[in-house]
Every structure is written in structure tokens, then in C-alpha cells.
C-alpha positions in Angstrom: 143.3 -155.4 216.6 144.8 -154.7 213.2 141.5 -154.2 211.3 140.4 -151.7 214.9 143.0 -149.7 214.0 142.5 -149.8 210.5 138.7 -148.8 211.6 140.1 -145.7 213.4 142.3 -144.4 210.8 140.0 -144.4 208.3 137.5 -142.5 211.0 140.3 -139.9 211.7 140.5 -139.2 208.1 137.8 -138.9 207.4 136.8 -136.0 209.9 139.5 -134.0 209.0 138.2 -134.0 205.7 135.0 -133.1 206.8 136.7 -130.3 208.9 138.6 -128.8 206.3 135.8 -128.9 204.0 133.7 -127.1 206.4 133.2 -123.5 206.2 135.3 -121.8 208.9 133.7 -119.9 212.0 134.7 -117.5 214.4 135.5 -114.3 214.8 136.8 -111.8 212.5 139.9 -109.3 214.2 142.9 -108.3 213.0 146.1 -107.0 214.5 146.2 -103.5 216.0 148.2 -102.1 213.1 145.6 -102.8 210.4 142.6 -101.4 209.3 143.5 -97.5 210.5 142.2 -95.1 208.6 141.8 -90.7 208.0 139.4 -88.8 207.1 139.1 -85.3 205.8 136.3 -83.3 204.9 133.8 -80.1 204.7 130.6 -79.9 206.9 127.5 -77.9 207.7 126.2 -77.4 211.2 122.6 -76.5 211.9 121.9 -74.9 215.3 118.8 -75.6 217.6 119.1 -73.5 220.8 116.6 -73.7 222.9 113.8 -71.3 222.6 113.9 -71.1 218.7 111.8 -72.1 215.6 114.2 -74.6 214.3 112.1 -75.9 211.9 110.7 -72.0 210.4 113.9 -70.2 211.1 117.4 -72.3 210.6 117.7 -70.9 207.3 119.6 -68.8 207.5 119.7 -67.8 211.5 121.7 -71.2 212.6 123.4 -72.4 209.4 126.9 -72.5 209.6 129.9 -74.2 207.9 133.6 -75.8 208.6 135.9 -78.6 207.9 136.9 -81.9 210.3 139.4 -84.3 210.0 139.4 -87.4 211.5 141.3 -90.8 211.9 139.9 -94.4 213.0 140.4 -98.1 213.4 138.1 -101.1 212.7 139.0 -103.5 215.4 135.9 -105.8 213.7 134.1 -105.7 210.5 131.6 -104.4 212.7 133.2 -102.4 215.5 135.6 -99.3 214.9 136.3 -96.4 216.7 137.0 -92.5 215.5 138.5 -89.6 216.8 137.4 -86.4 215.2 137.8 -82.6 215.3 135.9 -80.3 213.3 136.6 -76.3 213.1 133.5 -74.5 212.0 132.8 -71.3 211.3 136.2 -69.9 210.5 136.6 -70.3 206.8 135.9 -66.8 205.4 134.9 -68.1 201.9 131.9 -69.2 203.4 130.8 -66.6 205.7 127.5 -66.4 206.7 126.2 -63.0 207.4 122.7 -64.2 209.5 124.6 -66.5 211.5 121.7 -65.0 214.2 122.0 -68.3 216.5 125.5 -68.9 217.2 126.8 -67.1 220.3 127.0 -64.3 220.8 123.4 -64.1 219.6 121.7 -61.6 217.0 125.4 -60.2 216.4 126.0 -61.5 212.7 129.7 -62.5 211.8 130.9 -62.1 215.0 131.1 -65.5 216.1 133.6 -65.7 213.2 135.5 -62.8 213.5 136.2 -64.5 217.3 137.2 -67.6 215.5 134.3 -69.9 215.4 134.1 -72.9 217.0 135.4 -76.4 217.8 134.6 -79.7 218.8 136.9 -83.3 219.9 134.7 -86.4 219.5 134.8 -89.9 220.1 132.3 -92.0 218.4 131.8 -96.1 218.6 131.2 -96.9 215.1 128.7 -100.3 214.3 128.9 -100.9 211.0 125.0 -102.4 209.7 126.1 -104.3 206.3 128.4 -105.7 207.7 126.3 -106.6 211.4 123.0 -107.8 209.2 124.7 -109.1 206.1 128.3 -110.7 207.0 131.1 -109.4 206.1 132.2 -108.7 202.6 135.8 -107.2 201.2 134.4 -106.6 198.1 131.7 -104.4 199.2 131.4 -101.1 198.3 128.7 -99.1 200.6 128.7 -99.5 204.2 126.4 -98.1 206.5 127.3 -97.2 209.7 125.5 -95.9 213.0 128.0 -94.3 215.7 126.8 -93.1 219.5 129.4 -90.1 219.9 130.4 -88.4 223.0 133.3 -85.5 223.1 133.7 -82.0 224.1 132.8 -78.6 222.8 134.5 -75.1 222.8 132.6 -71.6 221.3 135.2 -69.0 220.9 132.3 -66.0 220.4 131.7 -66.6 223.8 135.1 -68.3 225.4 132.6 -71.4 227.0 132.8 -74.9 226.3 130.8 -77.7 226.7 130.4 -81.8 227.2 128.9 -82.7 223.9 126.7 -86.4 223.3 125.5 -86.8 220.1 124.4 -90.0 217.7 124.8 -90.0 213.7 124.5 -92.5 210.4 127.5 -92.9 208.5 127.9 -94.1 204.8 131.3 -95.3 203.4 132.1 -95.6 199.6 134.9 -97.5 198.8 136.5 -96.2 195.3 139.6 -98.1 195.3 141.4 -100.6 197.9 142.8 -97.8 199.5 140.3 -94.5 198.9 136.6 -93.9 199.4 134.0 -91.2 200.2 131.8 -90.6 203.5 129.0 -89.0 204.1 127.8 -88.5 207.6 124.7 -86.7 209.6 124.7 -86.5 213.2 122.8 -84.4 216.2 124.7 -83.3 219.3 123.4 -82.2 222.3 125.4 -79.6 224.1 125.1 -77.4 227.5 123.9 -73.9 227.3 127.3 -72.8 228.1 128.1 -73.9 224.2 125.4 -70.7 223.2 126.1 -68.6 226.5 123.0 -67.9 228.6 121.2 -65.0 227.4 118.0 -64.2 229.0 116.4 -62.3 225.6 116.7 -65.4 223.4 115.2 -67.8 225.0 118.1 -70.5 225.5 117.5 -70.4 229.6 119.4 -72.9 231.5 118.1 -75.8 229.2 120.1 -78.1 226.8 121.0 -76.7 223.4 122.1 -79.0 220.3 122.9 -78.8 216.7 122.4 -81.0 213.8 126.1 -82.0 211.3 126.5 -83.0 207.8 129.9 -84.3 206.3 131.5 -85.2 203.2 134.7 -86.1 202.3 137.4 -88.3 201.5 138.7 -91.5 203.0 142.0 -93.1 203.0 142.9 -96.8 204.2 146.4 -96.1 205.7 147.1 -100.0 207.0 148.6 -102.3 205.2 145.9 -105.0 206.4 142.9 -104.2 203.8 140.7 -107.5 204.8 139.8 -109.2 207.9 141.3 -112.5 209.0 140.6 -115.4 210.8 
């Protein structure tokens, strides 16, 4: 009986050895008060209403530009979620005087002088690297593709919209605490976003524009890796 237990002892050991040598699995979270983040930045929107040469004409008839701001979480190394406002067409330094495709149509500057425009998004962010690759806290670029959905208001013609869009995101981590992003994204938006008007062509069908922004990231948590 002596040298049974003796047997099992040593057997017991001997797999919580193993165990602890073992790497560890599961899955990566962290408390709800880690891992927030805000983001501010400039952007440049591209309209494609319905009807138009987008790929002849955009420059300089639907470029327009703004600023957003933004604040997230990552609940995962590979899940996070974002809310984000951007104001476009409003800053007067960068005035556009062709702006021809922003409502009200083919009546340059007056889209800003009515104060632009503004969206509220959502988007689901799924971070690639760290999806394909395994997380790494010591990484510096991320990539990121985010499904968005949100809502959008024109002030040159007092209508707003639902808004569903999809972009690619790219973090760069400068420090612990402070990075870049760059992001490109399409959203699709309702006519009422451009206003119907019959001598432009936008109809009743959808309307959408394309968005690209940069700007600066900062890791407000305390939390600055993932645990176990």
C-alpha cells in the first residue's frame, strides 16, 4: 500500500510539472476598464452620387475635407469596438470651391457656408495580425478590417440618412501609450444624404462616398497587454 502511494505521488508530480511547463491556452480578455482608447484626426471624403462619373470627375466635383474624433475598446486582441464622429466640410482653411457633388448640387461653397456635414458611426473592429498571427504586445502595425453602420446628417440640405459602410484600418504604435492610424472606408448612404434632384442624376437610388483618415492615437487604460 505504501509503495501505491508512493506510485501516485510521484505520478501527481509529475503532471503538474508537465502542466506548468506547458504553454498556457485560452482566451485572451481583459477587464472592461482596459484597453480604451481616442482617436483624433483629419480626413478626406470622396463623393459618388448616383448618376456621376466617379472615376473621370471626383477631382475636384466630390472632394471634400474634415476632422473626426473617435474613442474605442478592445474587448480581444482581435475584437474592438469604435464610436466615431467626423465633421466634414466646415473647416474654412480647406475650402473647396468645386465642391459640385455635395448637396445642394452644382452650387460651389454652399454646402459649407450651411455648415457641412456629419456622420455618428459604429464600427466592429477585427484586428488581422493579431486574428492570423497570434497576438503580440510588442507589435507595432496592426491591420484591422471594421463593418461600420451609423447615421448621416447634410446640413446643405437639412436630410439625414442611415449610413452602412466597410473600411481597413492600420495602427502604428509609437510608444506604449501613442500611435498613428490610418483608415479608408466606403459608406453607402440614402439619397436623402445628396437630396433628390431630378437634373443630376441621383434619382431615388443609393448614393455613397469613399473616407480617408489619419491621425493620432492614444491608449487611455491603464491595462496595455492582454491577460490570461
Amino acid at each position: 500500500m505504501k509503495h501505491q502511494l508512493l506510485i501516485l505521488a510521484a505520478l501527481f508530480l509529475s503532471s503538474a510539472h508537465l502542466k506548468a511547463q506547458a504553454p498556457q491556452e485560452g482566451y485572451l480578455v481583459n477587464s472592461f476598464w482596459s484597453n480604451w482608447y481616442v482617436q483624433a484626426g483629419l480626413d478626406m471624403s470622396l463623393q459618388n452620387p448616383y448618376g456621376h462619373d466617379f472615376a473621370g470627375s471626383v477631382f475636384p466635383n466630390g472632394k471634400t475635407f474634415g476632422i473626426n474624433v473617435a474613442a474605442g475598446k478592445w474587448f480581444t486582441p482581435v475584437l474592438g469596438l469604435r464610436g466615431r464622429v467626423n465633421w466634414e466640410n466646415v473647416i474654412r482653411l480647406f475650402k473647396n470651391g468645386h465642391d459640385n457633388w455635395l448637396a445642394p448640387f452644382y452650387e460651389p461653397g454652399e454646402n459649407m457656408r450651411k455648415g457641412g456635414y456629419v456622420t455618428v458611426v459604429g464600427d466592429i473592429q477585427i484586428d488581422l495580425h493579431n486574428f492570423v498571427c497570434g497576438y503580440r504586445p510588442d507589435r507595432r502595425w496592426n491591420l484591422q478590417v471594421f463593418p461600420r453602420a451609423g447615421a448621416a446628417y447634410n446640413f446643405g440640405v437639412s436630410k439625414g440618412t442611415p449610413l452602412l459602410g466597410f473600411g481597413i484600418g492600420n495602427t502604428y504604435k509609437l510608444t506604449d501609450r501613442c500611435g498613428l492610424y490610418l483608415d479608408a472606408a466606403y459608406n453607402l448612404v440614402s439619397s436623402g444624404f445628396v437630396g433628390v434632384e431630378k437634373d443630376t442624376g441621383t434619382g431615388s437610388n443609393s448614393n455613397g462616398f469613399f473616407d480617408f483618415c489619419i491621425g493620432v492615437t492614444l491608449q487611455i487604460s491603464k491595462t496595455k497587454t492582454f491577460k490570461q
